[in-house]
TISE-86273 format. One record per residue: x, y, z of N, C-alpha, C, CB in turn; residue number from 1. Coordinates in Angstrom, 2 decimals. Each point is the difference from the previous one (the first is absolute). Last residue first. Glycine has a CB too. Layout:
% TISE-86273
       nx       ny       nz      cax      cay      caz       cx       cy       cz      cbx      cby      cbz  seq
        X        Y        Z        X        Y        Z        X        Y        Z        X        Y        Z  NUM
...
***
This chain:
% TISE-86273
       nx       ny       nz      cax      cay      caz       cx       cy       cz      cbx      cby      cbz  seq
   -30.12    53.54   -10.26    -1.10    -0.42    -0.42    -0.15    -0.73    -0.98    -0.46     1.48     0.84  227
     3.92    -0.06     3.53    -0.29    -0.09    -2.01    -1.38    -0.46     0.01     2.50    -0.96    -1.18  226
    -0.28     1.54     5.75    -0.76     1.10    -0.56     0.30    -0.07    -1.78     0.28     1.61     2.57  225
     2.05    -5.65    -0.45    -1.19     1.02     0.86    -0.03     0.97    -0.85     0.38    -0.30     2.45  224
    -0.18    -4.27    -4.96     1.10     1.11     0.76    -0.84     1.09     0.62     1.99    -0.28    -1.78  223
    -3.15    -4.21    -1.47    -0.68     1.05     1.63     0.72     0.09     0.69    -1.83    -0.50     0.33  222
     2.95    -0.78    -4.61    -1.28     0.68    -0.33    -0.75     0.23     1.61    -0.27    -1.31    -2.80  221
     4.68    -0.70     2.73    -0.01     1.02    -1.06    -0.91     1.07    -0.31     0.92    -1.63    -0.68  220
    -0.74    -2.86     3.02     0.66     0.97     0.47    -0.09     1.71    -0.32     1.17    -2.19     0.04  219
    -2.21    -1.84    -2.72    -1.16     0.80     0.77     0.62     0.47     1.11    -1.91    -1.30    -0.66  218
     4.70    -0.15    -2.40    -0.94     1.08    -0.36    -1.40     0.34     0.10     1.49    -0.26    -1.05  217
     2.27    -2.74     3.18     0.54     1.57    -0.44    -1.10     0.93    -0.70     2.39    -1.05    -0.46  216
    -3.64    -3.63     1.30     0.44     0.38     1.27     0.19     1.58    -0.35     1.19    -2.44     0.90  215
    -1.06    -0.22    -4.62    -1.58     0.00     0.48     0.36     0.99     1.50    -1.17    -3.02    -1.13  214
     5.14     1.37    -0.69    -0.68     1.03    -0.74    -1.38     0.44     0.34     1.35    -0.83    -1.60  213
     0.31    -2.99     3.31     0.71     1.59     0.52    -0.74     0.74    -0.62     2.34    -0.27     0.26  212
    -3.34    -3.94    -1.23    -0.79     0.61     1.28     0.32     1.33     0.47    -0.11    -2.17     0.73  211
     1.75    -0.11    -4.45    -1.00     0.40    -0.34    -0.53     0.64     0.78    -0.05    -1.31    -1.15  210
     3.96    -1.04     2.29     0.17     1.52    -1.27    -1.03     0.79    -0.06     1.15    -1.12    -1.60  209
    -1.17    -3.09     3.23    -0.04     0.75     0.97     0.51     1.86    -0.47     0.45    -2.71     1.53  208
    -1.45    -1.13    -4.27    -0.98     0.04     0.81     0.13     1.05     0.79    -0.28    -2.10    -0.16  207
     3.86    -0.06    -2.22    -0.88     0.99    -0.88    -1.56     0.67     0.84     1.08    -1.70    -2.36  206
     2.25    -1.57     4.36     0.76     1.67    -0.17    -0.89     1.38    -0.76     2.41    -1.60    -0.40  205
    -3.61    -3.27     0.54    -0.23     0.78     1.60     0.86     1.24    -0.31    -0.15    -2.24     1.94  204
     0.44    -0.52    -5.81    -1.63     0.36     0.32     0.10     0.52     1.54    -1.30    -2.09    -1.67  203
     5.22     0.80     0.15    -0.09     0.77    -0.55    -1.68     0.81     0.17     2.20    -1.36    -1.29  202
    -0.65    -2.33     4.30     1.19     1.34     0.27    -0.73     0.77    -1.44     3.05    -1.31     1.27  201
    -4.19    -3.62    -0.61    -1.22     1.04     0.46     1.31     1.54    -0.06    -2.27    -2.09     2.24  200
     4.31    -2.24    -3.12    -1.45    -0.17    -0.71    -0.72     1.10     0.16    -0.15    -2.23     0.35  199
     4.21     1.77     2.15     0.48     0.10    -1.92    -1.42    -0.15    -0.19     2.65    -1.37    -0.84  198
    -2.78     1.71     5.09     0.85     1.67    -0.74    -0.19    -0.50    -1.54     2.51     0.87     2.01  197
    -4.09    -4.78     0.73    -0.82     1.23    -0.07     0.21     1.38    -0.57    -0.42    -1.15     1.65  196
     3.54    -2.80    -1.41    -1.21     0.29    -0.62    -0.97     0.90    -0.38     0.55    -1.29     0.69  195
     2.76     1.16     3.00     0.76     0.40    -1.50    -0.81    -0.02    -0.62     1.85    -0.72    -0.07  194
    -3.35     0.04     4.31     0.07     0.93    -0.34     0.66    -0.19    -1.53    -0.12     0.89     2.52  193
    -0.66    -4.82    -1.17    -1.18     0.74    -0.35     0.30     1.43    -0.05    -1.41    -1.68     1.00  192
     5.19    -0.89     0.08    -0.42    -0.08    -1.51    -1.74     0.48     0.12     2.02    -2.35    -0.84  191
     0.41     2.80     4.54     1.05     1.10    -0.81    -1.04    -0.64    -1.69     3.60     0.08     1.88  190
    -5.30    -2.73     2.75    -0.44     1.74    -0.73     1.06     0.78    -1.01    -1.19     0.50     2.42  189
     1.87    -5.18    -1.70    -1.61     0.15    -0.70    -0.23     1.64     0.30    -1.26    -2.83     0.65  188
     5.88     1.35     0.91    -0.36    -0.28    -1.61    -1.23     0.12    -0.39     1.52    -1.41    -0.10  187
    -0.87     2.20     4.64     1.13     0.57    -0.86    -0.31     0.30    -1.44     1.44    -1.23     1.44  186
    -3.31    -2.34     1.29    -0.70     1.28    -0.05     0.80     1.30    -0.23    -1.50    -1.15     1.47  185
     3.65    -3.11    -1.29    -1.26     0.23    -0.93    -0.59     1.12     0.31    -0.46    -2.13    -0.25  184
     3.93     1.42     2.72     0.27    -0.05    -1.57    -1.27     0.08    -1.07     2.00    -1.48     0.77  183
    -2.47     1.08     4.43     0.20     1.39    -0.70     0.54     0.12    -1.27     0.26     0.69     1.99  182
    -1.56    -5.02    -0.71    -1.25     0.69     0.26     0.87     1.72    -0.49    -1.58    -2.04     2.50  181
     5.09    -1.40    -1.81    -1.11     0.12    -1.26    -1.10     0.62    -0.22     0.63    -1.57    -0.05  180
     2.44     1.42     3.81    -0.04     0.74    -0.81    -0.40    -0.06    -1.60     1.30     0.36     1.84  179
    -4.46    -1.19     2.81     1.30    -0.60    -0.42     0.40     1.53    -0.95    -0.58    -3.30    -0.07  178
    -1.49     4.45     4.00    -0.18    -0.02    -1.34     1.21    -0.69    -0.14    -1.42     2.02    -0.63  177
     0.52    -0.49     4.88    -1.32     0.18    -0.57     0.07    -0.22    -1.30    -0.66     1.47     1.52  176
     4.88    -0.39     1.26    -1.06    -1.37     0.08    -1.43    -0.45    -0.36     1.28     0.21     1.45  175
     2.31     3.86    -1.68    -0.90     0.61     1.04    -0.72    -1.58     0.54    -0.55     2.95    -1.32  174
     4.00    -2.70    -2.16     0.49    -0.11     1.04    -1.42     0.23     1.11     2.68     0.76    -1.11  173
    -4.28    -0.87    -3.33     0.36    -1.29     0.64     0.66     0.09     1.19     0.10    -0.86    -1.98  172
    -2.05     4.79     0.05    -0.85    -0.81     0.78     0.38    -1.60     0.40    -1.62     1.63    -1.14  171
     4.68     1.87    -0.62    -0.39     0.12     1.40    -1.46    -0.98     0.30     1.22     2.69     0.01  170
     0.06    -2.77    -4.56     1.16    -0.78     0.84    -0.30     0.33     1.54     1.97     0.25    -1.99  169
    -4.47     2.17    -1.08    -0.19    -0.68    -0.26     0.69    -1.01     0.43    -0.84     1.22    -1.19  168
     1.97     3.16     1.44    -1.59    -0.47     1.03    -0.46    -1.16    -0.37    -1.00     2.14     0.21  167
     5.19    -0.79    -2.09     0.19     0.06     1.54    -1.55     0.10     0.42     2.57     1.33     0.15  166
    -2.06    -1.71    -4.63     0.23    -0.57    -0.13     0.40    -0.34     1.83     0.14     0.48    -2.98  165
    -1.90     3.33     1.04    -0.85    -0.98     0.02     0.35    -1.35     0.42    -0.81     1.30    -1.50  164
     3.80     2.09     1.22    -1.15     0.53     1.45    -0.90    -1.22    -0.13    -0.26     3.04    -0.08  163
     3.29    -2.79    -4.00     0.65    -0.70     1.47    -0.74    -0.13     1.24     1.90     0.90    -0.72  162
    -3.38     1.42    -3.03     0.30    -1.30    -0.80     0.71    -0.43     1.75     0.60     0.57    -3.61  161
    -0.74     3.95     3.05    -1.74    -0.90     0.51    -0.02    -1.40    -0.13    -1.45     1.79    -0.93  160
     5.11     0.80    -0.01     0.23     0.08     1.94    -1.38    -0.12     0.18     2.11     1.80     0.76  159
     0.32    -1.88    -5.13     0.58    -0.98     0.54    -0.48     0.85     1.63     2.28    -1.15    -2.21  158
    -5.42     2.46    -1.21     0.48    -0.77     0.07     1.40    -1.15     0.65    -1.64     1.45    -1.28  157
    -0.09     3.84     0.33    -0.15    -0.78     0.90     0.24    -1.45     0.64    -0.91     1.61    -0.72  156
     1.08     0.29    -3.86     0.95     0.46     0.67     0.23    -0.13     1.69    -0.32     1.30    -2.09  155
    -3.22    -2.38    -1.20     1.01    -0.81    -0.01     1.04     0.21     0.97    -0.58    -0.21    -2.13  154
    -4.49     0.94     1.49     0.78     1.01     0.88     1.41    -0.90    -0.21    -2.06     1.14     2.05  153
    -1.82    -2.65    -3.51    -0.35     1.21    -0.14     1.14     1.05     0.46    -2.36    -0.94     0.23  152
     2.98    -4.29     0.03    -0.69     0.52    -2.08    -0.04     1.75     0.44    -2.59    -2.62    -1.16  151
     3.64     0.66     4.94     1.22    -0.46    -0.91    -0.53     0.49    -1.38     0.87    -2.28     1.41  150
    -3.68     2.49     2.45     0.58     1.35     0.03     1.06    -0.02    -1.26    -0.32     0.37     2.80  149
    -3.08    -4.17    -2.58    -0.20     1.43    -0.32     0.78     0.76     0.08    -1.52    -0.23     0.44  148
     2.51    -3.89     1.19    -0.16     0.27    -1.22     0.12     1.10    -0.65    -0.96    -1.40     0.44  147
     0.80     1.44     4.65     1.13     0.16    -1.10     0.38    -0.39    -1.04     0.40     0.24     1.26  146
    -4.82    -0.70     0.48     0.31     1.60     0.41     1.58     0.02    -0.69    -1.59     0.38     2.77  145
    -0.05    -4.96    -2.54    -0.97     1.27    -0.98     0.16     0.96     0.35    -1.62    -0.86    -0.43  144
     4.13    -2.13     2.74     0.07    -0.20    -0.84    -0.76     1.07    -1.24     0.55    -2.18     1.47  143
    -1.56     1.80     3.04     1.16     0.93     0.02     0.45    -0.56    -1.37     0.69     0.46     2.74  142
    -4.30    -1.53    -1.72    -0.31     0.82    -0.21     1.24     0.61    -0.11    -2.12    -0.31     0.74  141
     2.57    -4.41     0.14    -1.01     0.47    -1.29     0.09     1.23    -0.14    -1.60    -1.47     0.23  140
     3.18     0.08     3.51     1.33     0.17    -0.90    -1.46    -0.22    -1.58     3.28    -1.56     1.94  139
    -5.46     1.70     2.05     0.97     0.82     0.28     0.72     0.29    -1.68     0.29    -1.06     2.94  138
    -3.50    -3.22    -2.22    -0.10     1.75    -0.49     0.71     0.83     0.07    -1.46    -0.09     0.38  137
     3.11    -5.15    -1.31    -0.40     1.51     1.09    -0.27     1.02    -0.23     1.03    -0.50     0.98  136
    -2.65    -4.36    -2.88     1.14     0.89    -0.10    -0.12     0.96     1.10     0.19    -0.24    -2.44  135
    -0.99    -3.22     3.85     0.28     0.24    -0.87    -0.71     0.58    -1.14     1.12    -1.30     1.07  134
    -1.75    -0.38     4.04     1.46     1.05    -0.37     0.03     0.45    -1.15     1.39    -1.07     1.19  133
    -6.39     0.66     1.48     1.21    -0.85    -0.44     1.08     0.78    -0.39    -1.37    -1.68    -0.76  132
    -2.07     1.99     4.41     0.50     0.71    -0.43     1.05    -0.54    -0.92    -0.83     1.24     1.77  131
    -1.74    -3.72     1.21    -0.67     0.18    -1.45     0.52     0.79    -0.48    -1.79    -0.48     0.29  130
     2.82     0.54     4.96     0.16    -1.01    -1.30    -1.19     0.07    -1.07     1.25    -1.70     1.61  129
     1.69     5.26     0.72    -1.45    -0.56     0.64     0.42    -1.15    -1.17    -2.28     2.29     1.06  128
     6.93     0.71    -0.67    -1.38    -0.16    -0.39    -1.02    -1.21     0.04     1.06     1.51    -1.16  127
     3.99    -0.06     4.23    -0.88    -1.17    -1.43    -1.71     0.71    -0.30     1.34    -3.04     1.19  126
     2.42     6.59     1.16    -1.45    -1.23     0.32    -0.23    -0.98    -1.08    -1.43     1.77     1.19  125
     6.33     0.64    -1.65    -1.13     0.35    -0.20    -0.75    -0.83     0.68     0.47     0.95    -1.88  124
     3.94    -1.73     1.88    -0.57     1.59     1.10    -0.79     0.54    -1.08     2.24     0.93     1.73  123
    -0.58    -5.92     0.07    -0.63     1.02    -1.08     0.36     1.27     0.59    -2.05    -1.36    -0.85  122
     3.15    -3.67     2.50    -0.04     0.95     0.68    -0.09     1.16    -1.40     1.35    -1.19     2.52  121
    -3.66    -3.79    -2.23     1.21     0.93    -0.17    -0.29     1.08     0.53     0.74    -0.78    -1.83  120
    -3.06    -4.58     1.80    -0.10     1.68     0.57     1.55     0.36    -0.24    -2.09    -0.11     2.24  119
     0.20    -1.21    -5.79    -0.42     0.27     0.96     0.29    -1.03     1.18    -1.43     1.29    -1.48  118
     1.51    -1.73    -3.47     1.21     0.16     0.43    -0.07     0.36     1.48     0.74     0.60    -2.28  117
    -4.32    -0.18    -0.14     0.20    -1.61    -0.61     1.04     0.04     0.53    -0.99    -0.55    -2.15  116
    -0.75     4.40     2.73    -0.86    -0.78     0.90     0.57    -1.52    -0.73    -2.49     1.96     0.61  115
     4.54     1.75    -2.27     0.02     0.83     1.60    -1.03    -1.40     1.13    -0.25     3.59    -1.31  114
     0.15    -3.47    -4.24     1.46    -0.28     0.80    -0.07    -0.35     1.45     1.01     1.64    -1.48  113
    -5.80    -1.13    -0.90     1.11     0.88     0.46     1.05    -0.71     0.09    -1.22     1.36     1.13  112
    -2.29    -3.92    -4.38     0.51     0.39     1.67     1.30     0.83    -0.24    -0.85    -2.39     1.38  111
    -2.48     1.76    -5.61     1.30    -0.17     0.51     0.37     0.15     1.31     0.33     0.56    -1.88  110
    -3.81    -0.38    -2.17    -0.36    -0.35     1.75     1.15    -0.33     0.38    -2.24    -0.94     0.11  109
     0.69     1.91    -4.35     1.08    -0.51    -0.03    -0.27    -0.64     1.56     1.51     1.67    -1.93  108
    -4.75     1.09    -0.43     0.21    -1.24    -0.36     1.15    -0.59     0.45    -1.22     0.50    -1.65  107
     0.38     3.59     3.55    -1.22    -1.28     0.84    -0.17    -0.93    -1.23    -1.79     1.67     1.85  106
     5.21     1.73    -2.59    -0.20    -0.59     1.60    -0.67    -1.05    -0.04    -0.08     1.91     1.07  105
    -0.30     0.29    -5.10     0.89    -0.87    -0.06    -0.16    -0.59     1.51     1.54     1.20    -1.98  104
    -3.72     3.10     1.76    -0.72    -1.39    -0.54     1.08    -1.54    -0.46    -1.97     2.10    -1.11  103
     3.44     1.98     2.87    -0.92    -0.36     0.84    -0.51    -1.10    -0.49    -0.38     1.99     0.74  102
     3.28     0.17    -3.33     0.36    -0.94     0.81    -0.56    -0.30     0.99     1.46     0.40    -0.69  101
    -3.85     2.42    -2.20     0.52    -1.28    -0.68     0.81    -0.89     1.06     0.20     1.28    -2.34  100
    -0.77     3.36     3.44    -1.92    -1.16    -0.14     0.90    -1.79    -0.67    -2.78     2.92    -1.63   99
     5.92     0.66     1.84    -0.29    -0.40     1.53    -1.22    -0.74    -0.01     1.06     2.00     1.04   98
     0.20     0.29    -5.64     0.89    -1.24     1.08    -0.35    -0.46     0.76     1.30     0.62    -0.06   97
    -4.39     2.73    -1.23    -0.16    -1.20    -0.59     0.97    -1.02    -0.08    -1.28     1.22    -1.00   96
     2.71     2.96     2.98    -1.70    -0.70     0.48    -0.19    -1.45    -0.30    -1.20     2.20    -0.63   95
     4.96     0.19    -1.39     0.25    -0.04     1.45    -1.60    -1.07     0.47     1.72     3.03     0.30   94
    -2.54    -0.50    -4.80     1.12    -1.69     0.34     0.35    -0.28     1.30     1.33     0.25    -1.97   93
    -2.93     4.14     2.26    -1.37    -1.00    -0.83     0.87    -1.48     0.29    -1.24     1.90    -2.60   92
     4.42     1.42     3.33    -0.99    -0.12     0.88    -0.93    -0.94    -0.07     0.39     1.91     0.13   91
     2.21    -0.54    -3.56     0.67    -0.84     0.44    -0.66    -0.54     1.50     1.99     1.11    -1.52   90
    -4.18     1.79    -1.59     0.18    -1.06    -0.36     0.78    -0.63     0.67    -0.56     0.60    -1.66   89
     0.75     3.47     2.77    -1.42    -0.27     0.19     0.15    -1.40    -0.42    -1.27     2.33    -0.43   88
     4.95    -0.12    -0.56     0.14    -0.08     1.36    -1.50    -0.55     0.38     1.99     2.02     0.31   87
    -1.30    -1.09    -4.67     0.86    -0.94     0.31    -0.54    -0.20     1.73     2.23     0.74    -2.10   86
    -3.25     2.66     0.02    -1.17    -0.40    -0.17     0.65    -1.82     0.40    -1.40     2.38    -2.09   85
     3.98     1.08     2.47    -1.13     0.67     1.09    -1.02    -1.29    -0.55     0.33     3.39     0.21   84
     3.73    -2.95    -2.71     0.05    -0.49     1.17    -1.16     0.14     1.14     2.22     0.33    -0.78   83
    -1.15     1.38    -4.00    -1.06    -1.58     0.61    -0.07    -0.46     0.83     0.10    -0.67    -1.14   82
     0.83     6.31     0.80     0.46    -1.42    -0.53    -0.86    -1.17     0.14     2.06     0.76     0.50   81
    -2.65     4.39     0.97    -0.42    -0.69    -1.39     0.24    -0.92    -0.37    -0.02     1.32    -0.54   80
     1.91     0.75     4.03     0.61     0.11    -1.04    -0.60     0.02    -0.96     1.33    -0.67     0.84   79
    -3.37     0.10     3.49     0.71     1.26    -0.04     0.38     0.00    -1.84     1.18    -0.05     3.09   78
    -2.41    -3.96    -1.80    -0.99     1.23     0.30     0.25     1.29    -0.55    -0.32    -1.01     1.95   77
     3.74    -2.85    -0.72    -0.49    -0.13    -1.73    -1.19     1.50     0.29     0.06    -3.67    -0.91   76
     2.36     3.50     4.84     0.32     0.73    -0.65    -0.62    -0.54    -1.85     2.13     0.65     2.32   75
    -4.58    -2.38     1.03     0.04     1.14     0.09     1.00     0.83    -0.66    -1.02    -0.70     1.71   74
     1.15    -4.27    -1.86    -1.17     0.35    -0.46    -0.20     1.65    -0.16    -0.77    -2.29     1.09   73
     4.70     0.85     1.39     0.09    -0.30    -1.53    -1.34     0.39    -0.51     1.67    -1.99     0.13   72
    -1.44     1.79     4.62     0.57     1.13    -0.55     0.06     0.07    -1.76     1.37    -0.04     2.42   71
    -3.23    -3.64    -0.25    -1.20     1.45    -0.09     0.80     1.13    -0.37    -1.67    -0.62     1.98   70
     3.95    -3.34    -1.51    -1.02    -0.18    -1.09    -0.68     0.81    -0.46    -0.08    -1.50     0.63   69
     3.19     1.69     3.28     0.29    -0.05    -1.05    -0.45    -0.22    -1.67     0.95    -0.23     2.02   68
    -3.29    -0.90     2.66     0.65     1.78    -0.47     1.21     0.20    -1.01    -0.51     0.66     2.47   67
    -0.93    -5.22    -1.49    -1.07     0.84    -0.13     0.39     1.42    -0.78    -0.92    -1.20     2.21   66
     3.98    -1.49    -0.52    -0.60    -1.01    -1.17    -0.75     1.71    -0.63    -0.71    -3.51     1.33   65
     1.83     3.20     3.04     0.75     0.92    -0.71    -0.08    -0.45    -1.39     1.49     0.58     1.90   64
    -4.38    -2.96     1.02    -0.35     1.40     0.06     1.05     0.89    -0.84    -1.11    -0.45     2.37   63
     1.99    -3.92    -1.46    -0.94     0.12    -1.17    -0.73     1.58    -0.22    -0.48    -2.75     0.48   62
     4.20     1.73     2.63     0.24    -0.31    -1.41    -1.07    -0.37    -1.02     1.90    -0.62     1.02   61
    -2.84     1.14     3.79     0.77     1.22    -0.26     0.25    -0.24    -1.62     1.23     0.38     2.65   60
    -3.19    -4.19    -0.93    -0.96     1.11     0.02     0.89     1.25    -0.83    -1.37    -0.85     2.58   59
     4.18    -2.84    -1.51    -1.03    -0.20    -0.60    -0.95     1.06    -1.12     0.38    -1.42     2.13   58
     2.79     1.29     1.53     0.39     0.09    -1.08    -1.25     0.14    -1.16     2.13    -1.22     1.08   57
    -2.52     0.52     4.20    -0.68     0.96    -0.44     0.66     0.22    -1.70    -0.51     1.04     2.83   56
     2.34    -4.21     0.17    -1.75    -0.30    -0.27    -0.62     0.72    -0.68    -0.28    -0.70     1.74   55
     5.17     1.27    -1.42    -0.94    -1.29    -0.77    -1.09     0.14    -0.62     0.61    -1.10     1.41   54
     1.64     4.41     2.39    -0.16     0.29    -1.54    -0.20    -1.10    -1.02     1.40     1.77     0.55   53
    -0.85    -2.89     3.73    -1.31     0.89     0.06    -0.38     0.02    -1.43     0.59     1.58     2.05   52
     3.31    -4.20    -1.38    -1.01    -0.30     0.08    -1.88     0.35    -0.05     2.33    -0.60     0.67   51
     2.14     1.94    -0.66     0.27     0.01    -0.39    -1.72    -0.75    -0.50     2.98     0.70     0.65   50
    -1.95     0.97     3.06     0.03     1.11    -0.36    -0.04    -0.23    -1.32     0.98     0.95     1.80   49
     0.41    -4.62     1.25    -1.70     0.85     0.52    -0.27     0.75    -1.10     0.22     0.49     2.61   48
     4.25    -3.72    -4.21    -0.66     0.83     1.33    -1.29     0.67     0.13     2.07     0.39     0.19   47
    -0.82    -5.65    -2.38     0.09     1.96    -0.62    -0.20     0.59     1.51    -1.58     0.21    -2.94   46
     1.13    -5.07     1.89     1.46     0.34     0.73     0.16     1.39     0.14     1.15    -1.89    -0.93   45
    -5.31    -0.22    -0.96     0.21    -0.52     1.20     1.19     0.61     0.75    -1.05    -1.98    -0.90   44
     0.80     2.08    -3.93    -0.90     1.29     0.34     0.39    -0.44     1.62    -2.42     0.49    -2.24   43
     4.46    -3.84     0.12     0.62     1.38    -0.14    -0.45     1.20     0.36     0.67    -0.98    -1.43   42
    -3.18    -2.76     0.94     0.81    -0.68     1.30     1.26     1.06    -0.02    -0.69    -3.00    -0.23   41
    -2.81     3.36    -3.33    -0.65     0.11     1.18     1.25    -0.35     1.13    -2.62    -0.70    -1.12   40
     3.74     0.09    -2.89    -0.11     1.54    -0.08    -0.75     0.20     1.39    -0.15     0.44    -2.83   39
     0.77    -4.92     1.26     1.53     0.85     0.52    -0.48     1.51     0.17     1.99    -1.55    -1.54   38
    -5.42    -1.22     0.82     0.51    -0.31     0.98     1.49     0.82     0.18    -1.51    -2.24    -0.23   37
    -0.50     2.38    -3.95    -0.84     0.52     0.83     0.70    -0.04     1.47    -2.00    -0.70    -1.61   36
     4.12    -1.54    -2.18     0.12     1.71     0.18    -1.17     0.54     1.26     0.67     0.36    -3.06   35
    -1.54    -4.33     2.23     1.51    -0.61     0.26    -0.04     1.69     0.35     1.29    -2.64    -1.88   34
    -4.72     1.76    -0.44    -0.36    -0.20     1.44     1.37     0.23     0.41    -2.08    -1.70     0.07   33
     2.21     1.71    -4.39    -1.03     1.04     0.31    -0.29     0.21     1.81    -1.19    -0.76    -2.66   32
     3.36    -2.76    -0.09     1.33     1.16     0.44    -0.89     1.08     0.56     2.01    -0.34    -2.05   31
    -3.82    -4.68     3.13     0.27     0.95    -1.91     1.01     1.28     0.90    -3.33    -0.16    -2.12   30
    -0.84    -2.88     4.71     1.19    -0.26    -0.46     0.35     0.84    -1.23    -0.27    -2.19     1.00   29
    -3.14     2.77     1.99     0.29    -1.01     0.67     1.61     0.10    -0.40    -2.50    -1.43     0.04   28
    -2.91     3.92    -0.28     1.57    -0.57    -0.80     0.99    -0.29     0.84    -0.23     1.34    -1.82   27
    -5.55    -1.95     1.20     1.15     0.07     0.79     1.60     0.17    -0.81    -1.70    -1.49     1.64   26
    -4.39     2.35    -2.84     1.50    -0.51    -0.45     0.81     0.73     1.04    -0.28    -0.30    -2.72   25
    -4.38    -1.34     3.90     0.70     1.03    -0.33     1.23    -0.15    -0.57    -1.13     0.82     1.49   24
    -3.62    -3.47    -1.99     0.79    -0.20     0.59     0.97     1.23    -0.21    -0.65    -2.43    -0.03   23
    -3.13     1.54    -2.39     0.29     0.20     1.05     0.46     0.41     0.97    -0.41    -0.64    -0.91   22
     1.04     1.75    -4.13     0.07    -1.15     0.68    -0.80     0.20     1.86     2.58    -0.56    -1.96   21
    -1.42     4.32    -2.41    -1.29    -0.46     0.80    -0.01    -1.31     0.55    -1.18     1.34    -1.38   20
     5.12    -0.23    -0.75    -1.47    -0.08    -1.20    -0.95    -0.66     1.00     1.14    -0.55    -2.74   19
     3.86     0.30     4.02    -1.01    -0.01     0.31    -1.26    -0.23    -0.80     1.33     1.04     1.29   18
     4.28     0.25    -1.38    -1.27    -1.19    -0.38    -0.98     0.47     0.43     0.97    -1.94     0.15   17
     3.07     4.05    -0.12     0.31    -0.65     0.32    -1.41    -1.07    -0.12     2.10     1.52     1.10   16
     0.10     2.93    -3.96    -0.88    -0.77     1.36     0.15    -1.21     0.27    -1.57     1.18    -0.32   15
     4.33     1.67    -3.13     0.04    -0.29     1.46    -0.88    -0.36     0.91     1.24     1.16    -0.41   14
    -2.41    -1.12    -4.23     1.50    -0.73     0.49     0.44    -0.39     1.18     0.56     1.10    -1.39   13
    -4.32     1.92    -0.16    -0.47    -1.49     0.30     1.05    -0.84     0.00    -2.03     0.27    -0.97   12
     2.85     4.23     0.71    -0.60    -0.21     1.01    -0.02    -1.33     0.25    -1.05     1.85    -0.28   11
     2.75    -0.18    -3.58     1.04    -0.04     1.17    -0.56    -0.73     1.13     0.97     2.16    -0.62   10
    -4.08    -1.12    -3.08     0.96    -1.59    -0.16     0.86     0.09     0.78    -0.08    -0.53    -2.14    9
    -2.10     4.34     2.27    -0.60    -0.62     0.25     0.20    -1.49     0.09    -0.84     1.87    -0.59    8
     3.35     1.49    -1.23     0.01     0.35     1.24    -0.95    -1.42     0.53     0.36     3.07    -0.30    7
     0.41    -2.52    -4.20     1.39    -0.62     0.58    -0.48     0.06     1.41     2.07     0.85    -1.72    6
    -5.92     1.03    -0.76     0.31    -1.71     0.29     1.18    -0.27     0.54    -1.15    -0.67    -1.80    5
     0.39     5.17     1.38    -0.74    -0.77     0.74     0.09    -1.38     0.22    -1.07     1.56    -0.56    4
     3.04     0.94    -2.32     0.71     0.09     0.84    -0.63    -0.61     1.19     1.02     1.79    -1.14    3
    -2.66    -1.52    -3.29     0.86    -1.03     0.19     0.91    -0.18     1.06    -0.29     0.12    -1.98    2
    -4.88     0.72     0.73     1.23     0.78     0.15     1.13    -0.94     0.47    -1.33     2.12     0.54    1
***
């Protein structure tokens, strides 16, 4: 698939080396680190309040990721549309994003920011070490949830397309992510979800058609007092 590969060739652009080396890849130098530091020494100046809501951006914006997915899935349901079977598939992909940049992690082995730049003042905990940066799951999944909502739900689009794009930048001001790590994982979940709709959307729609129907008419055949 061809959306797969652009996504996937994004990835191996922005990494920064590794292929299982030893040794951890440090970044040091490039606009990637440069932006990092300013966004962190700007987070440093923010007030308390501004800060709470950071740590917690994250989370909150993948959860509204969420419920917006399920609302779409439920009204496709309701309608009979593809969207119900859409909303399952974009889930599935979601998964199989987050496995994948797991598995990139531990070829790339990229040190946290938060510990090659350390000690800074964050307002996230640096993550344990082995926890590598790249790509970032966060902005992976938030990538595959507002893939999905953009193919299933267009109209939604200029306020999922951005949500993703504010949990995916909060993990750099938060210091836990260059901003290459959230570019990429940006780019590897919006293209496995797209994939997945354009390759699997007619056979999952057809599937779940099948299940209704199956559903309604055994519904059907054990209604109380019918025989």
């Amino acid at each position: 698939m061809f959306v797969l590969f652009v996504g996937a060739t994004g990835v191996a652009l922005l990494a920064p080396g590794g292929l299982g080396e030893a040794q951890p890849q440090v970044v040091t130098k490039g606009a990637s680190a440069e932006l990092y530091r300013t966004a962190v020494a700007s987070a440093a100046q923010a007030p308390g309040w501004l800060e709470v809501a950071g740590r917690h951006g994250a989370v909150a914006g993948l959860a509204g990721l969420a419920l917006m997915l399920a609302c779409t899935g439920w009204t496709g349901w309701r309608r009979r549309g593809p969207a119900a079977a859409g909303t399952v598939l974009v889930g599935v992909a979601a998964v199989v994003a987050y496995v994948g940049s797991e598995a990139v992690k531990l070829v790339v082995d990229e040190q946290r920011p938060c510990r090659v730049w350390g000690p800074l003042s964050t307002w996230d905990a640096c993550p344990p070490v082995g926890d590598w940066s790249f790509p970032s799951n966060h902005a992976t999944v938030a990538g595959a949830f507002a893939a999905g909502l953009v193919v299933l739900a267009p109209r939604w689009a200029g306020l999922t397309a951005p949500l993703a794009v504010l949990v995916a930048g909060g993990r750099v001001v938060t210091g836990v992510h260059y901003p290459h790590d959230v570019l990429a994982g940006l780019l590897w979940g919006a293209s496995v979800t797209t994939a997945a709709l354009v390759a699997g959307a007619p056979a999952a729609h057809g599937l779940l058609t099948a299940v209704r129907h199956r559903l309604v008419r055994s519904a059907g055949e054990f209604r109380p007092g019918e025989r």
